[in-house]
N, C-alpha and C positions, 0 to 999 in steps of 0.2 A: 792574424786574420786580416783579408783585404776589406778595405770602405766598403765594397762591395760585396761582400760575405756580411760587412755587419751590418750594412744596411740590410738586406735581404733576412738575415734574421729581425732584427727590429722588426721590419717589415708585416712578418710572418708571425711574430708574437702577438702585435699587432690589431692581425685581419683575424688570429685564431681567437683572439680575446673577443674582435667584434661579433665573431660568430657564436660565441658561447651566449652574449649578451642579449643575441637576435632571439637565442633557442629560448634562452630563458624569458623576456619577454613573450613569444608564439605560445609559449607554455602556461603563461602566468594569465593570461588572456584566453588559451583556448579552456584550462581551471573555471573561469569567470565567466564565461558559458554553456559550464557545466551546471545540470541539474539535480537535485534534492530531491526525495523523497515527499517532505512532509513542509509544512510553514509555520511556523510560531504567528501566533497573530497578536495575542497579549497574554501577560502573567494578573495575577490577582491574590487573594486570599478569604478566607472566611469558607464558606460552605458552597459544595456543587452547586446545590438547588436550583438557587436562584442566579447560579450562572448561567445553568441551561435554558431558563425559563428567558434569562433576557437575551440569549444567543439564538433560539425560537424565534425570537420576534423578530431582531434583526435580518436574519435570514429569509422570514415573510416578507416581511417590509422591504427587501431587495430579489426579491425576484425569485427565490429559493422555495422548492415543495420538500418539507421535511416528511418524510417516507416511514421513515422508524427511529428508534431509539432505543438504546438498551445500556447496563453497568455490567460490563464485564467482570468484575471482580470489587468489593469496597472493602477496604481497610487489609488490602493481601499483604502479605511480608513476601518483597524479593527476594531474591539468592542475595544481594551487596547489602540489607541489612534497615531497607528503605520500606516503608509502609502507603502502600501506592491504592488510590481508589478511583476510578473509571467512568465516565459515562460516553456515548458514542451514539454520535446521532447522525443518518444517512439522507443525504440530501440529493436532490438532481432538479433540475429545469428542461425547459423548452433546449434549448444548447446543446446541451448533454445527451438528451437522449436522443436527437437529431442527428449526433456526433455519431452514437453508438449504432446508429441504425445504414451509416452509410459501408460497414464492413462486417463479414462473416460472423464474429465474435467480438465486435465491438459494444455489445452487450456489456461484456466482464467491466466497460468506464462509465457506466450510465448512474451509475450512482456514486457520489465524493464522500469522504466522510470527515465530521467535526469533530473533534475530539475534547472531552473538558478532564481534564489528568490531574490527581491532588494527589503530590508527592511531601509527607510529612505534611507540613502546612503551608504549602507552597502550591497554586492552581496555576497551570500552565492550559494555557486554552489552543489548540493546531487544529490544521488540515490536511489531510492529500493535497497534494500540488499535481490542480490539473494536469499541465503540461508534460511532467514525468509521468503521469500515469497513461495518458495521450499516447506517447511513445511508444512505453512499455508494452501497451495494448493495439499498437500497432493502427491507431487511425488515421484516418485521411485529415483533420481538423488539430492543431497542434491546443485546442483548448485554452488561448491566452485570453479569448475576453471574457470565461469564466473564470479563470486564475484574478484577473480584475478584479470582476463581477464580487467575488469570494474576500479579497481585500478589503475594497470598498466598502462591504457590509461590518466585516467583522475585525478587519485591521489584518497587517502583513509587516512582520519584525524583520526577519530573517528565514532562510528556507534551512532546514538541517537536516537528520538522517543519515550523512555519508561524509568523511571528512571531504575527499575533494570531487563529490559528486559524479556522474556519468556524462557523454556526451548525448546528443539526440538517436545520433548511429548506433551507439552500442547499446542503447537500451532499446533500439527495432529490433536489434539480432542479439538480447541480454540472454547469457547465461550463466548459471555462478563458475562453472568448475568445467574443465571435458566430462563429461558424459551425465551430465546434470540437465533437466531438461529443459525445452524452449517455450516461450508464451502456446506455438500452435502443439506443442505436444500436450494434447489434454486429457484428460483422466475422463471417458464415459461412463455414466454412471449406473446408466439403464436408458432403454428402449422400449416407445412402446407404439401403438398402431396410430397415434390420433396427438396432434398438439395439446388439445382439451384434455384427452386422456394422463399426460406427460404433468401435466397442473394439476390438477387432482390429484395424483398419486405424491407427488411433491408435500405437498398442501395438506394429506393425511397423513404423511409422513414426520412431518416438521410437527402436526400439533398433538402427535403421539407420542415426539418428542424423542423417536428415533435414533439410536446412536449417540442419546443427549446433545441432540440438537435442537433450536429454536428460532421460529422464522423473527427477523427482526423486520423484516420488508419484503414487498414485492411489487417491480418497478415491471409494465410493458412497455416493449420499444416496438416505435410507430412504425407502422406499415409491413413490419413481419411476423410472425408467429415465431416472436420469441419474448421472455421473460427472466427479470435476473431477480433471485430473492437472494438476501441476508439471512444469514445462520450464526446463529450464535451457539457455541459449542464449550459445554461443560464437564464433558468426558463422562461415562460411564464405566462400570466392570469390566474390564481387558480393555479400554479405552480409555486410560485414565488419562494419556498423554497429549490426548486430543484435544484434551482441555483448554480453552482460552487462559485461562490463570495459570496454569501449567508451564505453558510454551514462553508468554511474558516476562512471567517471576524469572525466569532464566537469562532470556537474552536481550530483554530490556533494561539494560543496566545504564545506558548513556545518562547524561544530567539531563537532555531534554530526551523527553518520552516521545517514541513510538508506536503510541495507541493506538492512531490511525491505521495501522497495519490490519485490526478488525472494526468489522467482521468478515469470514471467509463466505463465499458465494457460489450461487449453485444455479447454473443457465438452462434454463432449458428452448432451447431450437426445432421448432417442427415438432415428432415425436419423442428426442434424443435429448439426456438430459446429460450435462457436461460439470465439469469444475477445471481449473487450472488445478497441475500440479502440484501438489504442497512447497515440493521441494523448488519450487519455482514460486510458491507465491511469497514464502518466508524468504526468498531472496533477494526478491525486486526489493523487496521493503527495509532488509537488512543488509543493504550491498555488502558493507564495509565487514560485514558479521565473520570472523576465523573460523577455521574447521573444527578446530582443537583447543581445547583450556575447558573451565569449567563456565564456561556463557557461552562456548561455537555451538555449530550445525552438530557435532558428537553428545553434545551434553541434549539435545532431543533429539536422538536420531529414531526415537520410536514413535516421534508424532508425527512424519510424512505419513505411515501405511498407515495411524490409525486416524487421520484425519480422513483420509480416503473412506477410508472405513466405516465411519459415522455418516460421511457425506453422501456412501453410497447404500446404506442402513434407511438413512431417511428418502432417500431416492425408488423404495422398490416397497 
């Protein structure tokens, strides 16, 4: 081989090493502005209670309207063999519902929710992480000085949910799978002549308890005739899989909890009352979530229609 061949290879091993190096930096960096689902804020122990009660105040005390509250399930046995107990408390401000009032269905991020999770004897306390949900919901407002805002009050460890999170772009145009559906492909639930009419019939619906559903909140966003309430869903006869503890116990299996994922919600617009997808809302939340095994999208594939189903029970 001439100097010149082995220069030229050197060369080339070289520039191809530096390229590999360049990618994997671009890579390692574009990772590290990727977003999460959820936030850990702090761990604790001893009893909900009086977790919630000092998480209440904090969240006053910084600028926070808590809206509802609810326990989705205490003392339930997962599928991995864990005894998990729940409480979920729905917050929003001046910000938020500013945010959600500048786009179509910007409703669905007007409300964040706090989560206090006691897994064994272990309290894990999270959030929604504005920003991811911002996205996801496609507004105009990326939501960072309430991601702040939400820090500040209650503390910010780590964001998790996904091992190597999304970027801002795929979660505007997030979907899990081909033909799985998108944030604007949304599920109507019913129609009726009159905004006022569409709330009422909601509002009868939820405290009849509908499809085992119950209102956990209901937030108006300024300056449109629209409204997002909180549902909390316990499943009923041929809905069993609707159920909040249901759907959980299955695919909440990670070491930190994704409780924040409830409660599911139900907008109503003008006369026309709406929900996101199931199959789209258990995704955003579970990006990382398999199709397959005994924790995927197959092991509850009977709670997209009956979540619908409840949703749209309490709706009419």
């Amino acid at each position: 081989m001439s100097n010149y061949t082995k220069h030229a290879s050197t060369t080339g091993c070289k520039l191809g090493s530096l390229a590999i190096v360049l990618i994997s930096l671009s890579m390692t960096a574009s990772a590290a502005d990727n977003l999460k689902p959820f936030e850990m804020a702090f761990n604790s122990t001893g009893d909900i209670a009086p977790v919630v009660t000092q998480l209440e105040q904090k969240l006053a005390a910084n600028g926070f309207e808590v809206v509802g509250t609810y326990a989705p399930y205490t003392n339930l046995k997962f599928s991995n063999g864990e005894t998990v107990s729940a409480e979920v408390i729905g917050v929003t401000n001046s910000a938020l519902k500013q945010a959600a009032a500048q786009t179509p269905f910007g409703g669905f991020a007007a409300v964040q929710r706090v989560t206090i999770t006691k897994v064994n004897d272990q309290i894990e306390v999270a959030y929604t992480n504005p920003t991811y949900m911002a996205n996801a919901y496609r507004l105009k407002s990326d939501l960072a000085a309430v991601d702040t805002q939400l820090g500040k009050a209650i503390g910010a460890q780590a964001a998790f949910g996904s091992k190597n999170g999304l970027s801002a772009s795929n979660l505007q145009n997030y979907h899990y799978k081909m033909m799985m559906p998108y944030f604007t492909d949304l599920d109507t639930l019913a129609q009726y002549p009159s905004y006022q009419k569409a709330l009422d019939a909601v509002n009868a619906g939820l405290a009849a308890h509908k499809g085992g559903t119950a209102k956990v909140y209901q937030v108006s966003i300024p300056g449109k005739e629209q409204a997002l309430f909180g549902v909390a869903l316990s499943g009923t006869q041929g809905q069993e899989c609707s159920a909040d503890s249901h759907i959980m116990s299955i695919i909440d299996g990670s070491q930190q909890k994704s409780t924040g994922h409830l409660s599911y919600e139900i907008l109503v617009s003008g006369g026309t009352v709406y929900a996101l997808p199931a199959k789209f809302r258990i995704a955003i939340n579970f990006p990382d979530l398999s199709m397959m095994g005994p924790n995927g999208f197959m092991a509850i594939r009977c709670a997209p229609g009956a979540i619908q189903a409840a949703l749209k029970d309490a709706s009419n």
